[in-house]
Each structure stands twice: as structure tokens, then as C-alpha cells.
C-alpha positions as CSV (number, residue, x, y, z in Angstrom):
1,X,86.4,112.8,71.6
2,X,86.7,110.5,74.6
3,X,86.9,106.4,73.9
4,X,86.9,103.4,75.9
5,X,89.1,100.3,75.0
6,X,90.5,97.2,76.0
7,X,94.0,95.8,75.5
8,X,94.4,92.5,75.5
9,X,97.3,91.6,76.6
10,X,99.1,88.2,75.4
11,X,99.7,85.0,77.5
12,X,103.5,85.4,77.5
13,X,103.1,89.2,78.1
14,X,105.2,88.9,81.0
15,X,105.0,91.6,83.7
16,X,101.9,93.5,83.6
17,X,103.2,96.4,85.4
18,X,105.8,97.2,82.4
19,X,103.1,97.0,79.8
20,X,100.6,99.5,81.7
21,X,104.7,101.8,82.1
22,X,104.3,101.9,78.7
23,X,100.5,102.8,78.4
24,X,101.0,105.7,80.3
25,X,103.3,107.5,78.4
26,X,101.0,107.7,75.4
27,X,99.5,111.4,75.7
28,X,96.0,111.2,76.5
29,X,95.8,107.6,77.6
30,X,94.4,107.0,81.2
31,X,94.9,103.5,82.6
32,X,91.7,102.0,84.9
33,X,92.2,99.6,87.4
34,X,94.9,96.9,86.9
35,X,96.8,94.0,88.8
36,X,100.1,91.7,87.8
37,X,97.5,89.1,87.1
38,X,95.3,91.2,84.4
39,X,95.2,89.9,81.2
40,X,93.1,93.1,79.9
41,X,93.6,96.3,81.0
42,X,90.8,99.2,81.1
43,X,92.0,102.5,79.2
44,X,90.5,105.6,78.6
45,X,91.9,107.9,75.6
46,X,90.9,111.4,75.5
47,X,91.7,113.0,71.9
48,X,90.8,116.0,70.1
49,X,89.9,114.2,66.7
50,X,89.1,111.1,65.2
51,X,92.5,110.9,63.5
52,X,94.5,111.1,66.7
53,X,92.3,108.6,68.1
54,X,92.9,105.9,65.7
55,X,96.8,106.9,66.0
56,X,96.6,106.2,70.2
57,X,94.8,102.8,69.5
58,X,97.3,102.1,66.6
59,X,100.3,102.8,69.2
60,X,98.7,101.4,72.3
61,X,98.4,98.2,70.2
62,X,102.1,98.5,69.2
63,X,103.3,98.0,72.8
64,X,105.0,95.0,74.1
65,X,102.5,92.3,75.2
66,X,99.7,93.4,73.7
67,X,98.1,91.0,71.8
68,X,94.9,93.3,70.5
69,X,93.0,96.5,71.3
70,X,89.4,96.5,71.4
71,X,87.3,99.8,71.1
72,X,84.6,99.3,73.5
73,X,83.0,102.7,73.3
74,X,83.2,106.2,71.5
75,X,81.5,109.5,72.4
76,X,82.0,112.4,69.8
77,X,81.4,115.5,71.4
78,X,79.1,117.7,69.3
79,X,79.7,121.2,70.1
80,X,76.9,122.1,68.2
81,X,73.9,120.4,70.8
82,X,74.6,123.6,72.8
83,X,73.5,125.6,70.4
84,X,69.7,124.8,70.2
85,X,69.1,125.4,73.9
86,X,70.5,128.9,73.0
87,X,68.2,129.6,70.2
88,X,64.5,128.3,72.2
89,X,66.0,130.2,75.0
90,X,66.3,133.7,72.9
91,X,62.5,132.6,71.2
92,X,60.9,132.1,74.4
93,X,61.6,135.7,75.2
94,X,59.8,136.8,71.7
């Protein structure tokens, strides 16, 4: 499962750079493009179920400076939409 947010950060936040620090050491958070003037900051989070996706927002929201976290943007990966091409794949040869 792969989702798109958007921390806010607030207007005393302070130094951008040590908010995005701690950003980065959540596991499987990737940080987009960011300056020292950024008051939202582009992340990517790349977990293996929906549970551990709500726990990265919940701690990515938890950081220092961060005033909210919006979730822009959720793909579920459906193993299963594979499978059809498989199947018409084995009829076409009946």
C-alpha cells in the first residue's frame, strides 16, 4: 500500500531541516522536495497494510512542528487484478 500526504507544519515550527531529520527516520517514509521556508512538506509512505499505515501517519503527526497530516492519496495494491489476465490468457488457448 503506497500513500501520499502532507504535513503541515506549524508557524513556530522552527527549522524545517530538523522536522524533515525526524521524517526520515520513520521506516517507510520518503520525503519530496523541501526548503527552510516550507510550511508543508511532500511525503510518501510505503507500508505493507492498512494498519501500519495509519501508525506512520499517527507518528509522522507526532513530530515536533507538525501541526497536521493530511492524506492526500491511497493506492491499495490488489494482488488479485493479476489474476484475471492469467485466466483469459489460459481460455484463449481452449
Amino acid at each position: 500500500m503506497i500513500a501520499s500526504v502532507v504535513a503541515t507544519l506549524g508557524e513556530t515550527s522552527g527549522n524545517v531541516q530538523h522536522i524533515v531529520d525526524e521524517f526520515v527516520d520513520v521506516p517507510g517514509v520518503e520525503i519530496g522536495d523541501v526548503d527552510n521556508a516550507a510550511r508543508r512538506v511532500p511525503i510518501t509512505i510505503d507500508s505493507s497494510a492498512p494498519n501500519a499505515l495509519e501508525e506512520i501517519t499517527r507518528r509522522l503527526q507526532e513530530c515536533r512542528g507538525v501541526a497536521f497530516v493530511d492524506v492526500v492519496f491511497v493506492h491499495f495494491e490488489d494482488e488479485s487484478e493479476s489474476e484475471p489476465a492469467a485466466n483469459s490468457q489460459e481460455m484463449d488457448k481452449t
